[in-house]
C-alpha positions in Angstrom: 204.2 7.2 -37.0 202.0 4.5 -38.2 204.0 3.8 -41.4 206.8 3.4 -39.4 205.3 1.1 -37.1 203.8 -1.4 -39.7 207.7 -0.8 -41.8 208.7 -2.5 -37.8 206.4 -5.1 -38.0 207.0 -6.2 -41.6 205.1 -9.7 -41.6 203.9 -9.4 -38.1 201.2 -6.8 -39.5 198.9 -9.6 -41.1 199.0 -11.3 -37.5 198.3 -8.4 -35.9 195.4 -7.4 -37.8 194.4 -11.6 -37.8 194.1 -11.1 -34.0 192.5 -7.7 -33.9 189.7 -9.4 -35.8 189.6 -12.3 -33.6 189.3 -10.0 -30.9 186.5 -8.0 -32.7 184.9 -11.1 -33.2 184.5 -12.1 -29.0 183.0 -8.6 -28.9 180.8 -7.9 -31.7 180.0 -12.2 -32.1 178.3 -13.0 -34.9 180.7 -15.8 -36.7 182.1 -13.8 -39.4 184.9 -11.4 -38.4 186.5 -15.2 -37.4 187.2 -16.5 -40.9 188.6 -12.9 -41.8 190.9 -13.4 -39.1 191.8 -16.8 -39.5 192.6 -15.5 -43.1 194.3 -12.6 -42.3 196.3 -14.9 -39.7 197.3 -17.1 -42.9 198.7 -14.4 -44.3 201.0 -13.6 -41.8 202.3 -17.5 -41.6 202.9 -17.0 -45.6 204.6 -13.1 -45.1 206.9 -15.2 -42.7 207.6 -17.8 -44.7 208.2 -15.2 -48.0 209.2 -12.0 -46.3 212.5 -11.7 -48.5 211.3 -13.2 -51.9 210.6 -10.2 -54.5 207.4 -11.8 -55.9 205.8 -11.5 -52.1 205.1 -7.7 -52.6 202.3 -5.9 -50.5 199.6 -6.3 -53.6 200.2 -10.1 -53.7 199.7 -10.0 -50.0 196.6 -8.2 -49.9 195.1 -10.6 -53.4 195.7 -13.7 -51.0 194.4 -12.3 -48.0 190.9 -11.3 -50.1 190.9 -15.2 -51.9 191.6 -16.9 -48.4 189.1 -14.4 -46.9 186.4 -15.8 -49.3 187.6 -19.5 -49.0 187.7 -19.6 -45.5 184.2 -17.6 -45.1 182.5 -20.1 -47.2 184.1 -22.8 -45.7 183.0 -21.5 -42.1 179.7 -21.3 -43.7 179.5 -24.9 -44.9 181.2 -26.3 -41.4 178.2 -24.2 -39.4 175.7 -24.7 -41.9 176.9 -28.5 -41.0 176.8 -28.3 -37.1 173.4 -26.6 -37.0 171.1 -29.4 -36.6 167.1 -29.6 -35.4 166.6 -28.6 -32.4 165.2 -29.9 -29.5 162.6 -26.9 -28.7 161.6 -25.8 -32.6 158.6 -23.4 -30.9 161.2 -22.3 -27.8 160.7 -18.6 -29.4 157.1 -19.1 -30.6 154.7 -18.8 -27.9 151.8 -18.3 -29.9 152.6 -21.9 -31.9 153.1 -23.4 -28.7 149.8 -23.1 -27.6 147.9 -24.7 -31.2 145.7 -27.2 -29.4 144.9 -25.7 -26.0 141.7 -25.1 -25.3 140.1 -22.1 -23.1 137.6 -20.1 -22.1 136.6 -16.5 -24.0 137.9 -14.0 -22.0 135.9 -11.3 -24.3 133.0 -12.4 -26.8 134.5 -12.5 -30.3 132.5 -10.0 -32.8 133.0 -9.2 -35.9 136.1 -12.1 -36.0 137.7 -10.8 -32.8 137.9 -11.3 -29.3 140.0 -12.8 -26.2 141.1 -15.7 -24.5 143.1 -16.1 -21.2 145.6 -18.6 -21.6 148.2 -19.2 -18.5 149.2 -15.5 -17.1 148.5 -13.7 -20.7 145.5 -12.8 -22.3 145.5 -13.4 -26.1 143.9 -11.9 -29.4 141.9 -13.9 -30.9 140.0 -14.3 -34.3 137.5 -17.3 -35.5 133.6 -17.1 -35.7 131.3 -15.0 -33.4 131.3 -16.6 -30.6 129.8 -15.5 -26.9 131.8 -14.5 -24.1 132.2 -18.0 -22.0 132.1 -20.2 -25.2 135.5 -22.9 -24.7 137.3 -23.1 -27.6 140.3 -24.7 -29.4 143.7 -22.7 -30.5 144.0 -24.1 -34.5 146.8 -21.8 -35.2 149.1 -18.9 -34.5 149.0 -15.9 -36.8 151.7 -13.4 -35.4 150.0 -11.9 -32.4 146.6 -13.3 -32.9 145.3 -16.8 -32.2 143.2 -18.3 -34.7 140.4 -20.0 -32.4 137.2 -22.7 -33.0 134.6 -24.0 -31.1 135.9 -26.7 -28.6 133.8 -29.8 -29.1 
């Protein structure tokens, strides 16, 4: 049954498979099944255009589809690689960077090189010199979880 479907199809299978993938691609997103598509698409413009030449036989079909798959993945690479630029919020997933510089209060007396500060609505693991509970001090940097704290001046 399915061999006798893609005999049917003849050239139409490369377009069919080019818009399966393109169709994979809005559901599993992730930029890649595109450029197979848009290959695999390619293809099927070519099988159209060569359907009834002897030389277009299914192995030359499926050696262009693989060298336009890789082309067109490295060129999708250089055009997004291209569009990416900086962005506007660098430290919009890094909530422990955004806070280098505040200063609070400590929530829990740091011993032994750790303790806790309340900063906004969380309260934060910290580690700097022993320090008593109640001592302000200065955010210097963001180590994972942990805040990496000073004495205020």
């Amino acid at each position: 049954m399915i061999a006798s479907a893609f005999a049917e199809l003849g050239p139409w299978n490369w377009m069919v498979l080019g818009f399966l993938l393109l169709a994979a691609e809005i559901v599993l997103p992730g930029v890649f099944l595109l450029w197979i598509g848009i290959a695999a698409i390619l293809v099927g413009t070519l099988s159209l255009q060569f359907w009834g030449y002897a030389f277009w036989s299914w192995q030359v079909q499926v050696l262009v589809f693989l060298v336009l798959a890789v082309a067109s993945a490295y060129v999708g690479k250089k055009l997004m690689a291209a569009t990416q630029g900086d962005s506007d919020e660098p430290l919009l997933n890094r909530r422990g960077e955004q806070l280098v510089g505040r200063t609070a209060t400590l929530h829990e007396a740091i011993t032994e090189g750790h303790g806790r500060i309340r900063l906004d609505d969380t309260t934060w693991r910290v580690t700097g010199p022993d320090l008593p509970t109640g001592t302000r001090v200065r955010v210097v940097a963001a180590d994972g979880g942990n805040l990496v704290v000073e004495t205020a001046n």
